[in-house]
N, C-alpha and C positions, 0 to 999 in steps of 0.2 A: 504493500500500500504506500509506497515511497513516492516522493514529487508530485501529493497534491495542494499543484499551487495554481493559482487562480488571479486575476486581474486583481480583484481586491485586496491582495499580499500587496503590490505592486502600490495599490495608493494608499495601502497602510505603511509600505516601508518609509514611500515617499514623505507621507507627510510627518513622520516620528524625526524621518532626517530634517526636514525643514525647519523645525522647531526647536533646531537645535542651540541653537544662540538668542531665542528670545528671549525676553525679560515678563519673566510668569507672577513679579512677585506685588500685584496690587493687593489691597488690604483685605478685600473681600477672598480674594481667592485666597489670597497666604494663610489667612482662618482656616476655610475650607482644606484645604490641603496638610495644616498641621490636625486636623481632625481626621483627615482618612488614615495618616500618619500614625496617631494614636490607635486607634483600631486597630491598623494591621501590626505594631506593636504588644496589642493585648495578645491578638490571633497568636506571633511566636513566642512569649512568652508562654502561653499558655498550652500550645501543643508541641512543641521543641525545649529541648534540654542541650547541657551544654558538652559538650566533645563532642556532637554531631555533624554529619556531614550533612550538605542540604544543595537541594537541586531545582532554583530558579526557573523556570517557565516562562518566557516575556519579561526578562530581567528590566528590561529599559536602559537606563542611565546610571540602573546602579542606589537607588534613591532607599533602600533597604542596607546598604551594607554596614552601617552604623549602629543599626537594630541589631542583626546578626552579631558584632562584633560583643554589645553591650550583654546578649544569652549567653555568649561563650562557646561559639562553635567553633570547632577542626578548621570547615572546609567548607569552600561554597564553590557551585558551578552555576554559571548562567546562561543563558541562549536569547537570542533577541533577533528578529529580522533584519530592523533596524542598523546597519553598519557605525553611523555615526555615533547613536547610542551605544554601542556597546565599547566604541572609543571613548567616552564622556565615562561609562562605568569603571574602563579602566585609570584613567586620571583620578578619579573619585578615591579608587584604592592606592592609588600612590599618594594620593593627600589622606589616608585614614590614617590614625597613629593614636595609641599604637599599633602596629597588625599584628593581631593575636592569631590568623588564621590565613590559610592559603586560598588564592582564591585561582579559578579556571572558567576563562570567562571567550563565549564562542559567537557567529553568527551563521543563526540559520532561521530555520522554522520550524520549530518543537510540536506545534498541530499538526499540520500538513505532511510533513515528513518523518522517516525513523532514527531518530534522534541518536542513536547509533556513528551514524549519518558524521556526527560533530563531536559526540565524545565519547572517545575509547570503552566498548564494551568491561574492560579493567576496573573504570573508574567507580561503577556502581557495585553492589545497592548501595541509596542514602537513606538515609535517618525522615528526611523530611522533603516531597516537593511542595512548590509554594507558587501559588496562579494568581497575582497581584492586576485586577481592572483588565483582564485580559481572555479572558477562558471564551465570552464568548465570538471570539473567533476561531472559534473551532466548531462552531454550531454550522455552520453556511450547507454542511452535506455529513450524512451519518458518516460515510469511510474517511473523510476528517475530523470527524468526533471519534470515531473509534480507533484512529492513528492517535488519537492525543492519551485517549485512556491507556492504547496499552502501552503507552510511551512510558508515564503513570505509573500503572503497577508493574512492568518489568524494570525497572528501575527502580524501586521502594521498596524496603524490608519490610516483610509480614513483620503485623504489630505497626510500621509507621504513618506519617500522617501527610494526607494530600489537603492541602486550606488553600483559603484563600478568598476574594471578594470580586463581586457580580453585581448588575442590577439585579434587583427583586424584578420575579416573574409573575409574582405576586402582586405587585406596586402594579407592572405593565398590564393587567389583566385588568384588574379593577378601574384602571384608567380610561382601559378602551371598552370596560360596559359601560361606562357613562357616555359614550357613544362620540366620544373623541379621538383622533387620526395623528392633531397634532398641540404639544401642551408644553411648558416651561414657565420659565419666568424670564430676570432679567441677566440670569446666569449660565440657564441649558436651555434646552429645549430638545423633544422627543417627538419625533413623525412618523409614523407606518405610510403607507401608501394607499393603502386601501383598509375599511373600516372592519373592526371584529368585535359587535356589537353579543356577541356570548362569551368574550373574555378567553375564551379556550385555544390555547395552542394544541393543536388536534397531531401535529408533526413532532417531532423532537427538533428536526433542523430546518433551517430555509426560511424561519418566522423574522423577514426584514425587517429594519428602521436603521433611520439616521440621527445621529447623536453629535449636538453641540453640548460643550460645556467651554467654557468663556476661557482664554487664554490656555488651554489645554487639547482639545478635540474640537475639530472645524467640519458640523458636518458627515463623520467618516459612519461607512456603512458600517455597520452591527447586526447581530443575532440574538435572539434571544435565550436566555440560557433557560427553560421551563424544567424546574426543579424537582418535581414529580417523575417527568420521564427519566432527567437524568440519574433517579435512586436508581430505578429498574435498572436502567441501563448498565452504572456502573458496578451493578451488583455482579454480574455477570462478570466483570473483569475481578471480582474479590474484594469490593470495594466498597466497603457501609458504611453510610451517612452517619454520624455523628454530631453534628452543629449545623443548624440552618436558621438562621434568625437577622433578621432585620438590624440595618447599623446603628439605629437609635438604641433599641431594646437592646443589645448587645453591649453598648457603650455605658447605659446607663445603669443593666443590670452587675456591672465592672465597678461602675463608681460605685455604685451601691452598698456592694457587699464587700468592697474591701479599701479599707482607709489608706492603706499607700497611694491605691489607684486613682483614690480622691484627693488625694496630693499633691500626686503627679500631675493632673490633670487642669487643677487649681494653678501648680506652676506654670505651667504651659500656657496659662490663661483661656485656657477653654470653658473653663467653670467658676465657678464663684466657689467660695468657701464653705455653703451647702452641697455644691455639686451639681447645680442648674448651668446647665449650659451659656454661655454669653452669645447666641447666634441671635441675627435680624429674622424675621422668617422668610427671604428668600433665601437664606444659608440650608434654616434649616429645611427648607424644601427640598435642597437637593443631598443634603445627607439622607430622605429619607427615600431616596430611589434606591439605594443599595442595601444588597446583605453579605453574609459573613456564611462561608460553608466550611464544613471538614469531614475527610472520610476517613477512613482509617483500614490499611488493608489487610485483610485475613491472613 
């Protein structure tokens, strides 16, 4: 199932290279951004331990290796489409310090192709992979969804853990029974093409829209990730859901139940000293389009 790559690789690599010198950091989005930041912090924290080795997916720029550094891992591998990103992740790791881990860092297409493909069959199993805003490009056709799974599990130790963050299919569902195609604010916005006034992705793959999110995604096609089919689905590769939950409920039930979290979070200045978040609500409208998955493989 090697080399499915498709037009859409082509103006997703392109536009990740383009964006590579811009200046992302206005005040609303820098919020934004150190909140999804936090999240995907709770996520390895919370499913990762430290002397592990862990296996990137849509590495990007590299914009996790600071997190990783802070768990205490071995060894990190990444893959990114993107060329220029994964030069931007390497400079990244030459300004990290101290490096406490080795890092192996690649360009390809970890969906579409067998991953194999970029790093040494030697190098695996790891400890943990990690699909950061990125998985659902691997939705567009099942034999690129089921090249990414078994990318996935033959690559990961029984017992380890696959996470990571998606839009809610759940959020997209409920949006379009209201009998709306296209919606946002002054920060995203979300388009289908055609209306799906019973909320059901009745397919696993091929469910389009186009996704803007401000100083970040211009625009780029997307898939839908429909959470339901993918339990089935991934079950079949060994793979059982364990976390599926919304990024608000996830972050808040974090603060909640544990006073460091609300600390950290408080320094960060995302919260207040109770733990109420400091967003406008178009912030937080678009924290609440994502969620938080993990599976864990037999």
């Amino acid at each position: 199932m090697a080399h499915i790559d498709t037009q859409n690789d082509e103006n997703v690599r392109r536009h990740y290279n383009s964006i590579r010198n811009q200046n992302r950091a206005s005040t609303k989005m820098l919020s934004l951004r150190d909140f999804n930041n936090f999240v995907k912090w709770l996520l390895i924290f919370e499913f990762s331990e430290p002397y592990q080795i862990v296996l990137d997916m849509a590495c990007g720029k590299g914009g996790d290796l600071e997190k990783w550094r802070r768990a205490g891992i071995d060894g990190f591998i990444g893959i990114d489409i993107a060329d220029n990103s994964i030069q931007d992740a390497k400079e990244r790791y030459r300004n990290l310090h101290p490096k406490t881990y080795w890092i192996d860092l690649a360009v390809g297409n970890c969906f579409g192709e067998d991953i194999y493909e970029y790093i040494p069959v030697e190098a695996f199993p790891v400890d943990v992979v990690s699909c950061q805003f990125a998985l659902h490009y691997a939705f567009d056709s099942l034999e690129r969804l089921k090249q990414t799974l078994s990318n996935v599990t033959k690559t990961l130790k029984p017992g380890g853990f696959f996470f990571g963050t998606v839009l809610n299919s759940g959020y997209l569902s409920e949006s379009l029974r209201k009998g709306q195609t296209c919606w946002g604010n002054k920060l995203f916005k979300i388009t289908f093409e055609e209306q799906n006034e019973s909320g059901n992705f009745e397919q696993i793959c091929g469910n389009k829209y186009k996704f803007y999110l401000r100083e970040a995604v211009d625009n780029i096609e997307e898939y839908v990730v429909p959470i339901t089919h993918l339990v089935k689905l991934a079950d079949t590769y060994g793979l059982e859901m364990v976390l599926n939950e919304p990024f608000l409920d996830y972050f808040e039930r974090n603060v909640r139940d544990n006073p460091s979290v609300m600390k950290e979070s408080a320094f960060k200045r995302l919260t207040d000293n109770s733990g109420n978040l400091i967003m406008d609500p178009d912030q937080l409208q678009v924290c609440g389009i994502y969620s938080v998955f993990c599976f864990k493989k037999r």
